[in-house]
N, C-alpha and C positions, 0 to 999 in steps of 0.2 A: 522650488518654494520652501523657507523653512519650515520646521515643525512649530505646530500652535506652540505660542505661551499659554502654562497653568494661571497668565492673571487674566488671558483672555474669558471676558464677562461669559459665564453659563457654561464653559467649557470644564466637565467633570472631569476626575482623576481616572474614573473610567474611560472615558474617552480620550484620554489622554493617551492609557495602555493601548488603547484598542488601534489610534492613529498611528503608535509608535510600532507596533505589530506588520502593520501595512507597509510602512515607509521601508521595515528589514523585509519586506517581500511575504511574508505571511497571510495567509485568509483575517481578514476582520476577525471574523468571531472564534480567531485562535488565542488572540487576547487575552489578558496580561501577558506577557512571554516570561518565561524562566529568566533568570538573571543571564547565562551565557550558552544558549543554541552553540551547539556546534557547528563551525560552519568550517566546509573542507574546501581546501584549493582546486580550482580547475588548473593550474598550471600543469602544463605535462598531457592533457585530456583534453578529447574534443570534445565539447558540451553544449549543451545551446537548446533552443527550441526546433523543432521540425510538423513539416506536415506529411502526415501518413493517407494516402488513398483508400477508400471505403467505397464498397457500394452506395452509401448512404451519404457520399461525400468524404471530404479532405477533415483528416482528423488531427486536431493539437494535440503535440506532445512531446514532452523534454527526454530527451535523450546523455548520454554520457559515455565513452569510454575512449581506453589510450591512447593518442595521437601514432598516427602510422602503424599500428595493429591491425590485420585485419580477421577474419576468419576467426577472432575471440566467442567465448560462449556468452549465452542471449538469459539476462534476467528479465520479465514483463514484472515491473514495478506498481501494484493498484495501490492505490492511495484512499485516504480515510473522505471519511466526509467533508473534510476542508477543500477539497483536489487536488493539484499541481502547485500546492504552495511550496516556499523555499525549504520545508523539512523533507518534501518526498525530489524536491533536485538536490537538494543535498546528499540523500540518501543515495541518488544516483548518482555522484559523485564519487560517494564511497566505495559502490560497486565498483566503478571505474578503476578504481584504485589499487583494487582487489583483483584489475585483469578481465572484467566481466563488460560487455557491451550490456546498460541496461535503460532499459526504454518505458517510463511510464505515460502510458494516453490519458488523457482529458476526458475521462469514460462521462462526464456530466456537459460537456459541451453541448449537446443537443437539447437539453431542460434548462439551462440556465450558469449564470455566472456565480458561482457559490462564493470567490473571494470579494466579493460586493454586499454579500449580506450578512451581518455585525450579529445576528445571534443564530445557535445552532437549531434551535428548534427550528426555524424560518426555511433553514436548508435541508432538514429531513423534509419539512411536509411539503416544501414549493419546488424540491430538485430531487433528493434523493427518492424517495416514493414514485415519482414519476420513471424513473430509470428499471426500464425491461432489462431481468438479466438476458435476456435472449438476446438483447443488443451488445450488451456491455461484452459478452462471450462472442459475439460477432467484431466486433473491435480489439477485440484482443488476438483471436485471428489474425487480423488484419496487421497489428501491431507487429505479429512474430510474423507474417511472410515480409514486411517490408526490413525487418532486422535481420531474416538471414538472406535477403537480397542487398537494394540499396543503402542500407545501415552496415554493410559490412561485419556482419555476427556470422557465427553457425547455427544455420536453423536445423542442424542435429543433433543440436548442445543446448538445448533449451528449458528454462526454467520460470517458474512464476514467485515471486512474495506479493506480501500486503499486508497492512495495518488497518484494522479495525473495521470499517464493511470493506476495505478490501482485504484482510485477511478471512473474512467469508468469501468472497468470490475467489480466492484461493482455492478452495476447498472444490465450488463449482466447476472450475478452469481444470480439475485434476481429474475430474468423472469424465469432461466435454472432449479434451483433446487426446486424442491419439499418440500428437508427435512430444508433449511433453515429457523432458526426463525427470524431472523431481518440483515440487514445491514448499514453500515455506509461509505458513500462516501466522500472525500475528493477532492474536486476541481478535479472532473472528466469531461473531456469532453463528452458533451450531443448531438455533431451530427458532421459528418465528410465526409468523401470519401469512398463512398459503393465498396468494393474493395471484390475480392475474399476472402482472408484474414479476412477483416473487411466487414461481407457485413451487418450488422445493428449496430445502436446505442441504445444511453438509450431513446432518442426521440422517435426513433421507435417503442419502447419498452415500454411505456408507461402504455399502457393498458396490457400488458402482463405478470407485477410484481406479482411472486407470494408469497413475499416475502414484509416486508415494509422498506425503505431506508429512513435514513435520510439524508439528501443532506446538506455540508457544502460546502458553496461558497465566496469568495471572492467580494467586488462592484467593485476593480479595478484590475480585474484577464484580463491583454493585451491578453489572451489567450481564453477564456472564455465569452465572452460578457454577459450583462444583459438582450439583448431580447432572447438568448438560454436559459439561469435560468428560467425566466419569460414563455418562451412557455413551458417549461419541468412542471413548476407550474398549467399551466395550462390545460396542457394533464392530471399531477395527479388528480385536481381536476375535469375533465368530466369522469376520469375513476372511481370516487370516491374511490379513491387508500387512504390507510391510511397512506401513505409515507408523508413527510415533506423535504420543502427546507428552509436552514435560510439562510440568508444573512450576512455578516457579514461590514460593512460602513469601508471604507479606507483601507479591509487587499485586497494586492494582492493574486496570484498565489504562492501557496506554502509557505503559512500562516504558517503552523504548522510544516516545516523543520527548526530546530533549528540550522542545522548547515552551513544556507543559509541566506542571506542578505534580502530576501523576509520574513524572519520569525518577525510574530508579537506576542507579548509575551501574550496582552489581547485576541486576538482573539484565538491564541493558546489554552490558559488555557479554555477560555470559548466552544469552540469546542469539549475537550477533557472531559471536564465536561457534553456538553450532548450528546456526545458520550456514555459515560457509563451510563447515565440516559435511554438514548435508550435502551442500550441494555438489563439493568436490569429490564425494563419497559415490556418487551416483554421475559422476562423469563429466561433468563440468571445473574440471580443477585445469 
């Protein structure tokens, strides 16, 4: 089907952005896009969607990495409150590219379809709030035994990232598992509302990393403040945690969404650069 005409009667310039969003594969209410998302070739990578086995059922989730490679190290990709739209396959794309088997689940599949509903608020209070971490850390499990099995990863090469509430379950994911070797946060919130649901944060959690994270943040993330960063800094360092926070002067909240009006392209590139320094620093290179 083509895309609407702007003379089609009652059809806004908003929903115009919001239609053309969808059709590049993005959630609704990612809306307006940046003028040029990056978008990386799967040629060379085997890519695609999959379904991962769960107690709880068969779980979606896009996956990525080099054709005929096997035994590669394992990224768990969490994704923001959009879910599994084309920035976090893209991203796994990236990974791929980088030599990394990386696999993000569909941690919101069991509350709802989040690329269906056009504004954000709609998807915190009707999906996101709904979502146990005790689940989402149960699928993520699940995510890393099916990557260093049938996904052909090493699941003694294992790593986690994430963007924005997945860059908090970062943090989570680093206290929970055992077999993880390193993770990477992205402007994740560091303390909130102890709710059945969510009843700890990364604050919380501090002393509890069994894992090391490096923490990318924002100076002027409206979301985020700098005395959360600054106490999370200094919870690591009386836990004498080997983890790291950088900072990043002028990016806001969701620096590295290229296909978002918040995306800054220095910060971007330099986050993404020690990102992979992290990870190959600590054994997945």
């Amino acid at each position: 089907m083509p895309p609407p005409s702007s003379s089609e009667p009652g059809l806004t310039r908003r929903a115009l952005l919001v239609s053309g969003a969808a059709a590049a594969g993005y959630a609704l209410a990612a809306g307006p896009l940046a003028a040029e998302p990056i978008s990386t070739s799967a040629q060379g990578l085997l890519a695609g969607e999959v379904e991962i086995p769960t107690p709880a059922g068969a779980l979606r989730a896009w996956r990525a990495r080099p054709q005929g490679a096997e035994r590669v190290p394992v990224v768990l990709v969490v994704h923001e409150i959009f879910g599994v739209h084309e920035y976090i396959r893209d991203v796994c794309r990236r990974l791929a590219r980088e030599g990394f088997l990386a696999v993000a689940p569909d941690l919101y599949a069991r509350q709802g379809d989040v690329s269906k509903l056009a504004d954000a608020g709609a998807i915190v209070e009707r999906v996101v709030r709904r979502v146990p971490d005790s689940a989402v850390l149960a699928d993520l499990d699940a995510a890393a035994r099916w990557a260093g099995g049938p996904g052909g990863g090493d699941a003694s090469r294992t790593a986690i990232t994430g963007f924005c509430w997945g860059g908090r379950v970062v943090w989570l994911y680093a206290a929970h598992s055992a077999e993880l070797a390193a993770g990477v946060a992205w402007y994740g919130r560091l303390t909130g509302e102890a709710r059945a649901e969510t009843p700890r944060h990364p604050l919380d959690l501090a002393e509890a990393l069994r894992a090391p994270v490096l923490g990318l943040y924002g100076s002027e993330d409206a979301g985020i403040p700098l005395t959360d960063v600054e106490a999370m800094q200094a919870r690591l360092r009386l836990a004498g945690s080997a983890s790291e926070i950088a900072i990043f002067p002028g990016a806001p909240h969701g620096f590295h969404a290229d296909y978002r009006q918040s995306y800054r392209v220095l910060a971007a590139a330099e986050g993404w650069r020690r990102m992979l320094l992290w990870l190959r620093s600590h054994g997945l290179g």
